[in-house]
C-alpha positions as CSV (number, residue, x, y, z in Angstrom):
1,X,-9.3,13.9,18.1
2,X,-8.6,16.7,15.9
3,X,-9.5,19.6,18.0
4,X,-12.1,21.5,15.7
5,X,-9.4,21.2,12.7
6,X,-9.6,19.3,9.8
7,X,-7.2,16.5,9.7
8,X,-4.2,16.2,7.0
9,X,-4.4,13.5,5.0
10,X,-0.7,12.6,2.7
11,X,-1.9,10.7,-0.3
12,X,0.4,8.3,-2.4
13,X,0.8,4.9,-4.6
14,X,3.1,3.1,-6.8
15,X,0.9,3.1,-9.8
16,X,1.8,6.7,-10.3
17,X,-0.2,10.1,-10.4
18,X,-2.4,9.5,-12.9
19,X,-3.9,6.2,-12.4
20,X,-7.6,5.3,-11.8
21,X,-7.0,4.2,-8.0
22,X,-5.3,6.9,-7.2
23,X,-8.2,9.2,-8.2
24,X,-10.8,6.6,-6.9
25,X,-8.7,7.5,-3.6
26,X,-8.7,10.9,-3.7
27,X,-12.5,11.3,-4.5
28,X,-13.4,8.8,-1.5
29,X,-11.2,10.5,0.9
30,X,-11.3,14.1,0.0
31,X,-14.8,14.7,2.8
32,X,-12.3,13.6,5.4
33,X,-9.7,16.3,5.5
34,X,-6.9,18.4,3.9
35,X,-5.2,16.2,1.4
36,X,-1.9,16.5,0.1
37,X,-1.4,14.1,-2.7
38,X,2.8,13.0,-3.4
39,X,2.7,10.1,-6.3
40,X,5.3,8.6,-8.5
41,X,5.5,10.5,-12.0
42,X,5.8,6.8,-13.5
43,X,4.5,3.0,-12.4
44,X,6.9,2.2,-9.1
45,X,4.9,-1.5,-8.8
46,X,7.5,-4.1,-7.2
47,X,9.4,-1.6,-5.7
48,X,9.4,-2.5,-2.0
49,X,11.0,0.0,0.8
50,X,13.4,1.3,-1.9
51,X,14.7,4.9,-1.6
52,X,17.0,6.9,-3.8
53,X,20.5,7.3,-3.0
54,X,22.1,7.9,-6.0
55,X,20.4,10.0,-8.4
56,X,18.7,13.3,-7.5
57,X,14.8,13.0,-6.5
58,X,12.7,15.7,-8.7
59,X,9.2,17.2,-7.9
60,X,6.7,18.5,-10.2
61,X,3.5,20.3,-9.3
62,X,0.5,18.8,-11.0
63,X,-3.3,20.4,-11.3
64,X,-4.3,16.8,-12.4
65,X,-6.6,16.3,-9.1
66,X,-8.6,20.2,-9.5
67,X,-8.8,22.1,-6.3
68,X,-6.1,19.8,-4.3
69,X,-2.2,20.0,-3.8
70,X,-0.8,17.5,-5.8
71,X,3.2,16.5,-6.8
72,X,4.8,14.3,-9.3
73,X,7.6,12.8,-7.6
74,X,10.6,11.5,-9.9
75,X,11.4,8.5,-7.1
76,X,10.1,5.7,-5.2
77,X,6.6,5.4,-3.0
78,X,8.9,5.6,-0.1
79,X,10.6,8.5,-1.5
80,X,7.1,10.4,-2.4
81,X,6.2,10.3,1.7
82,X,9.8,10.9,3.1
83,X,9.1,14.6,0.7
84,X,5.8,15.0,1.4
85,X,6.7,14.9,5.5
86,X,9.7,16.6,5.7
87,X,9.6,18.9,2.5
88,X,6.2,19.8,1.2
89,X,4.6,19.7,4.9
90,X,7.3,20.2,7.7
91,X,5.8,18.3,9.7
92,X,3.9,14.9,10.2
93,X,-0.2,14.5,8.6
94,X,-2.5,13.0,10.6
95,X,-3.3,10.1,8.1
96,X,-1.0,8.3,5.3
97,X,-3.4,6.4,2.5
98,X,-1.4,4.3,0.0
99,X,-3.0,2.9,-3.0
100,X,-6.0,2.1,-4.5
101,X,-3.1,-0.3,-5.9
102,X,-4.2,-2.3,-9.2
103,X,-4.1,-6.0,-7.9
104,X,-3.8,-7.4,-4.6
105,X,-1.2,-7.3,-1.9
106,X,-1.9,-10.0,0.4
107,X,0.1,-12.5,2.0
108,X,3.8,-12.1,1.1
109,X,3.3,-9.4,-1.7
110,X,3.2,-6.6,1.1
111,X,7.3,-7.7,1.0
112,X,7.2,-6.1,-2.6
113,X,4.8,-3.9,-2.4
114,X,5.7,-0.2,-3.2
115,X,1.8,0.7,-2.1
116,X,2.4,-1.3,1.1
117,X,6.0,0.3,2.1
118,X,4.3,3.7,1.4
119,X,2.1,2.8,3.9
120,X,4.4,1.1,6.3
121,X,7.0,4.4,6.6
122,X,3.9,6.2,7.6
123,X,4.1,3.7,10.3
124,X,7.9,3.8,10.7
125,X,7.2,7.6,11.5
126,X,4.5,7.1,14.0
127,X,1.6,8.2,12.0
128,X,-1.5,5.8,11.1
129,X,-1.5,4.4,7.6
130,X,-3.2,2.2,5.4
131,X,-2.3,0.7,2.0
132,X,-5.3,-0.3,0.2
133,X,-5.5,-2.6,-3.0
134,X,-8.0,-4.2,-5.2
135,X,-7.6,-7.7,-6.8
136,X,-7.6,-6.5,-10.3
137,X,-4.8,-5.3,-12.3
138,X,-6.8,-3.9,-15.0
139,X,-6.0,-0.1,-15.9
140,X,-10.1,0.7,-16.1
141,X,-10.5,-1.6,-13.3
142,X,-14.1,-0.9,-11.1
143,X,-13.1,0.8,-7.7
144,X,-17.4,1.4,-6.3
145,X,-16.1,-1.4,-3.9
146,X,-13.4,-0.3,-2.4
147,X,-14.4,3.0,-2.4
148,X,-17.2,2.2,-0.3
149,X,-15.2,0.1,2.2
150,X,-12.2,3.0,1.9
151,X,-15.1,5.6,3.8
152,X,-16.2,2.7,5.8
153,X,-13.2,1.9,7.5
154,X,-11.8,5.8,7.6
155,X,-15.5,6.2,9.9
156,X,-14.2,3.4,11.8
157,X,-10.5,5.0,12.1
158,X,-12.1,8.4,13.0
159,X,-14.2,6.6,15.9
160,X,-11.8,4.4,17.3
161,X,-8.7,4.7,15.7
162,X,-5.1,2.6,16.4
163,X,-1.8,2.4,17.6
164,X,0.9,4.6,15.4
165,X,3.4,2.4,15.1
166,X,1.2,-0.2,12.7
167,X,-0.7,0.0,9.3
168,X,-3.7,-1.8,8.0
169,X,-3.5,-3.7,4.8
170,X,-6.2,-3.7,3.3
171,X,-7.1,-5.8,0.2
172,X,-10.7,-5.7,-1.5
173,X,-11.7,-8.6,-3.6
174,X,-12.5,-8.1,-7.5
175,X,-16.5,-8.7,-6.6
176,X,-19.1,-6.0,-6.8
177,X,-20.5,-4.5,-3.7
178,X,-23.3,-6.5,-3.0
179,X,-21.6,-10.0,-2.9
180,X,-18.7,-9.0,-0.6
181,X,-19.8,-10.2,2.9
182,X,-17.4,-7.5,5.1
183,X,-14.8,-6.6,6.9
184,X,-12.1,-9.5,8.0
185,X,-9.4,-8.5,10.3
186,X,-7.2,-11.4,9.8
187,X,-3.4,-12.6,10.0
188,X,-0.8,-12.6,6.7
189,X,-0.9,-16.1,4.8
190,X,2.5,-17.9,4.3
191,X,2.6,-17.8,0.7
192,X,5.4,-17.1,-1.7
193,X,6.2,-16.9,-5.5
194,X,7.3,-20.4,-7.2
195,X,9.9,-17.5,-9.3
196,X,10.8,-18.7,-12.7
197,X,13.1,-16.4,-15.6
198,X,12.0,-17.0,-19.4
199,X,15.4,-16.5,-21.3
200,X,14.6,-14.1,-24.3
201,X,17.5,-12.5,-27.0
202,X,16.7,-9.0,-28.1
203,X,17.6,-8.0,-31.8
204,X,21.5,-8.1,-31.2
205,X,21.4,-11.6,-30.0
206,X,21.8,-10.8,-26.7
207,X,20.4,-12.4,-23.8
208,X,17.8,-11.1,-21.5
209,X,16.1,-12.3,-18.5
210,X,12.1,-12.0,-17.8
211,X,11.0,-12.7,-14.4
212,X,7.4,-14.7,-14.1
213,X,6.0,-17.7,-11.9
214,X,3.0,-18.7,-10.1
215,X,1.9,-17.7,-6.5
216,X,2.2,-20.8,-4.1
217,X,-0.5,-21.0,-1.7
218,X,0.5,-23.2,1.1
219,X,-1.0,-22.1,3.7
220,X,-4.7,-23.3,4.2
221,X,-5.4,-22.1,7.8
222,X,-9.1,-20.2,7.9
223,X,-7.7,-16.9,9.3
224,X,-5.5,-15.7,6.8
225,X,-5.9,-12.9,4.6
226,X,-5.8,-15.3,1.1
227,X,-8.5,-17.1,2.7
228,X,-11.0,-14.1,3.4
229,X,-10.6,-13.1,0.0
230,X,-11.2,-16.4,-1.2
231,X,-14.4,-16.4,0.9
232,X,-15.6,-13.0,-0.1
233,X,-14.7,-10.6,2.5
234,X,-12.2,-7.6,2.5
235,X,-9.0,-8.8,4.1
236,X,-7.6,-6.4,6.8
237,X,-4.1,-7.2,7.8
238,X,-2.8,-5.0,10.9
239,X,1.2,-4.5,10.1
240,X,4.2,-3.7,11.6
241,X,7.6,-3.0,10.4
242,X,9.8,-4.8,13.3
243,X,10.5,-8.3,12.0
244,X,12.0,-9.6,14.5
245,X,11.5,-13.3,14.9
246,X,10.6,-13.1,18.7
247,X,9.3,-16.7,19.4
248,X,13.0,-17.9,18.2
249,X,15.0,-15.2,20.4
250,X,15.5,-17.4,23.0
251,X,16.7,-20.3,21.1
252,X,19.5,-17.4,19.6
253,X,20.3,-16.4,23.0
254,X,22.0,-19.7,24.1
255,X,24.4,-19.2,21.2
256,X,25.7,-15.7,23.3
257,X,29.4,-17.0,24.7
């Protein structure tokens, strides 16, 4: 696939540079290629596709990750693999990895996701991407789990790989190694957040506004992403970027006059 040459592999999350998935990333992936590692200077969690538009973008060089090319980036996941492409690079790696991101993005989440839209402009740009994420938000969380399922599906990738213009999501549920039953390539759950704001006054007396709410599972079908995880299994969601609602195009079509 690679022609005798080592592949290049862009590196990124939204938990920023220094976090412990990050570095669980880097060590699992570092046997696999070059890597060139572009990660927010700061937590960019919730962030979605955003880009900067109106303030200036910054890099810093970092020697936190010893004997590989790494940047702080002042901006947004997005941001870090716009630079790393068309900046650091010229040109376009062979692989995008996003995360290890510090909870779970299944099911709507990957809307939100900063780790997932990292993963998906890989996409957007034609190269094959994955956003992986564990299903614990702790800062020391244990990543032995989806380490070992980050080299087993990279083996797979290597083998067989996949179409350029989608991105795997893949979430790894908070279980050590030996009780997760596998791989599930599945479809993304129809889920949503019941949002609610808790009104709060700072010291002045003036109002402020903190976002919270459960997650509304409605969706019960077997095949679903929520479900594997449920049942023990890594979820693997293929993704795409067009969402267009196809199956109701027709049905818009009769409106054309």
């Amino acid at each position: 696939m690679f022609q005798g040459r080592k592949p290049q592999i862009l590196i990124t999350n939204d938990d920023g540079i220094g976090a412990k998935g990050i570095a669980s990333l880097i060590e699992a992936t570092q046997p696999y290629g070059d890597l060139l590692v572009v990660a927010p200077d700061k937590p960019q969690s919730g962030m979605g596709h955003a880009i900067t538009i109106h303030d200036p973008i910054r890099l810093f060089k970092s020697s936190i990750y010893p004997g590989i090319e790494a940047h702080a980036c002042s901006g947004t996941p997005v941001d870090c693999v716009k630079l790393g492409i068309y900046e650091l690079l010229g040109t376009k790696p062979d692989l995008i990895l996003s995360g290890v991101n510090h909870g779970e993005n299944s099911s709507t989440n990957v809307l939100y996701s900063g780790t997932m839209s990292a993963a998906i402009e890989g996409a957007m740009e034609g190269i094959p991407s994955f956003g992986f994420s564990l299903a614990d938000f702790a800062a020391d969380a244990d990543f032995t789990a989806a380490q070992h399922y980050i080299t087993k599906l990279l083996d797979l990738f290597f083998e067989k790989g996949f179409e350029r213009n989608i991105c795997l999501n893949v979430n790894i549920p908070k279980l050590p190694i030996a009780d997760i039953k596998g791989l599930k390539f599945c479809k993304q759950a129809h889920a949503y957040w019941a949002d609610r704001f808790e009104k709060r006054q700072d010291q002045f007396g003036r109002d402020y506004f903190w976002l919270t709410g459960e997650f509304a599972d409605l969706d019960q079908r077997p095949d679903t992403d929520l479900h594997a995880l449920k049942e023990g299994y890594v979820s693997v969601v293929p993704t795409q970027f067009d969402l267009t609602a196809y199956a109701h195009l027709n049905h818009f079509k009769s409106w054309e006059h």
